[in-house]
C-alpha positions as CSV (number, residue, x, y, z in Angstrom):
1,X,-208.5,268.0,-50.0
2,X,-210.4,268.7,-53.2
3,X,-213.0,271.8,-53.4
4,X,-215.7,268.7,-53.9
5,X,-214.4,267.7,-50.1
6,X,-214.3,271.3,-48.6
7,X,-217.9,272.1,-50.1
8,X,-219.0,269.1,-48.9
9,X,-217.4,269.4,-45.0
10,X,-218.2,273.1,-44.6
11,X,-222.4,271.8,-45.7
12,X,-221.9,269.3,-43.3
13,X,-220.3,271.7,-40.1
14,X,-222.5,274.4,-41.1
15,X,-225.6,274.0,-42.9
16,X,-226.8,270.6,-41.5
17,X,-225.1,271.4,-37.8
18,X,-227.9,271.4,-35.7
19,X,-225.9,274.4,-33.4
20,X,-226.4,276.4,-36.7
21,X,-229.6,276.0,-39.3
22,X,-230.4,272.3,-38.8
23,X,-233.0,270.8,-37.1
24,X,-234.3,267.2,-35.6
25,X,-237.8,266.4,-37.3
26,X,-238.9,263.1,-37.6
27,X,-239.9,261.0,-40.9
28,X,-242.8,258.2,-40.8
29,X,-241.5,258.5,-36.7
30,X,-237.7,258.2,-37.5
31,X,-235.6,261.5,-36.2
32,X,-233.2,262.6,-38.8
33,X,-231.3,265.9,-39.1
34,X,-232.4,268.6,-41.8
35,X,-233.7,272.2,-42.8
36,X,-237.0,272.9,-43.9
37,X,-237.7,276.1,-45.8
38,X,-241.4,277.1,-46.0
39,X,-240.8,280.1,-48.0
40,X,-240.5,277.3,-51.5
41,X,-243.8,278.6,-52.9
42,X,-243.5,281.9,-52.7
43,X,-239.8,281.5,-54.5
44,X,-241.7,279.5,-57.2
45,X,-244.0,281.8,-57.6
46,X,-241.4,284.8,-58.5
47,X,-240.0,282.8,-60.7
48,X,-243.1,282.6,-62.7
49,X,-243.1,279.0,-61.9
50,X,-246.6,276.7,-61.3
51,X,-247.4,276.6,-57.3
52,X,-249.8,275.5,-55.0
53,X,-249.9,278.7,-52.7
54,X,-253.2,280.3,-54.1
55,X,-255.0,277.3,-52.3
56,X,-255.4,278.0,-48.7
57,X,-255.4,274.2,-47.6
58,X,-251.8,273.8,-49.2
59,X,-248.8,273.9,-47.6
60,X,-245.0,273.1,-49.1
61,X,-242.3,272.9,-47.6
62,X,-238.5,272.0,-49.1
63,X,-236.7,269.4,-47.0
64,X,-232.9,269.6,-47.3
65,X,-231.1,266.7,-45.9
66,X,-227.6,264.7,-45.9
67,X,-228.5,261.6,-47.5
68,X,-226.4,259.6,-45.3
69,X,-228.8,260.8,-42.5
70,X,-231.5,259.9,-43.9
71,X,-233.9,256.9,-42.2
72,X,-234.1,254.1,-43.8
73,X,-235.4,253.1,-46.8
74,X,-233.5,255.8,-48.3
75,X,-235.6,255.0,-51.6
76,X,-238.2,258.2,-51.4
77,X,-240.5,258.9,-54.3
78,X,-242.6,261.7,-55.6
79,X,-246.2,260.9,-55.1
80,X,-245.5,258.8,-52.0
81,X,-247.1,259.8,-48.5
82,X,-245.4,260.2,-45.9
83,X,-245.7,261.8,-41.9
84,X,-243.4,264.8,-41.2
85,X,-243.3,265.5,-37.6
86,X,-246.5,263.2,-37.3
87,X,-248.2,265.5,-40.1
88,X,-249.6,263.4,-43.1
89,X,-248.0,264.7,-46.4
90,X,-247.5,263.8,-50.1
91,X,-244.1,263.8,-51.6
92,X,-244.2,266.4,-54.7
93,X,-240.4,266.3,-56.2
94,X,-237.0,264.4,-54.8
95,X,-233.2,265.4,-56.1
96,X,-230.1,264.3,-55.0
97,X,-227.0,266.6,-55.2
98,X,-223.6,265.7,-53.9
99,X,-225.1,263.7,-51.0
100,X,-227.7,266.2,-50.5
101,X,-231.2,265.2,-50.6
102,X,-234.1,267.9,-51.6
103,X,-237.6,266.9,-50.9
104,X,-240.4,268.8,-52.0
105,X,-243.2,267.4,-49.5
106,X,-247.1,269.0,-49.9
107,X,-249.6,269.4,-46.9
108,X,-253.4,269.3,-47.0
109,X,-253.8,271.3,-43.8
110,X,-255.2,274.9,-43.1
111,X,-252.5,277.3,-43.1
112,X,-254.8,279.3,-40.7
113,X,-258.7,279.4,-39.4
114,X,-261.1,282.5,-38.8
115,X,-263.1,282.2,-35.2
């Protein structure tokens, strides 16, 4: 077995493992396995790089995801929309990685409301 092999079983039998950090969300209705990491823009933003997370009616969130996993069409695209757990959002930046998927999706929604 080849490091390629290990580093891809050990992502696949503890990353994605759903008894370890994965999850089941669902995708325009379809469940598929994956982590989501809502801390993206605040990374991006100590790295001096251009965010979103000044505006309080943006949220993004980082989608990491086996491709093989994936729900059909596996053909994603940045500036499609998409629902995320039935939550309407727009697809910022896609990159594939050793059968890894990263999805940079964008919500519209309040991150919080004053009453």
């Amino acid at each position: 077995m080849t490091l390629k092999d290990r580093i891809l079983a050990d992502a696949h039998r503890v990353f994605m493992n759903p008894g370890h950090f994965a999850e089941t969300h669902t995708w325009n209705g379809k469940e598929f396995d994956c982590v989501l990491d809502g801390e993206v823009a605040i990374k991006k933003k100590n790295a001096n790089a251009i965010d979103l997370s000044w505006d309080n009616n943006v949220t993004e969130t980082m989608i990491y995801t086996p491709l093989e996993g994936f729900p059909e069409p596996r053909t994603v695209q940045p500036n499609e929309h998409i629902f995320l757990d039935g939550k309407p959002m727009k697809i910022l930046q896609v990159q594939e990685d050793g059968g890894m998927l990263g999805i940079l999706v964008m919500s519209d929604e309040p991150k919080g409301w004053i009453e």
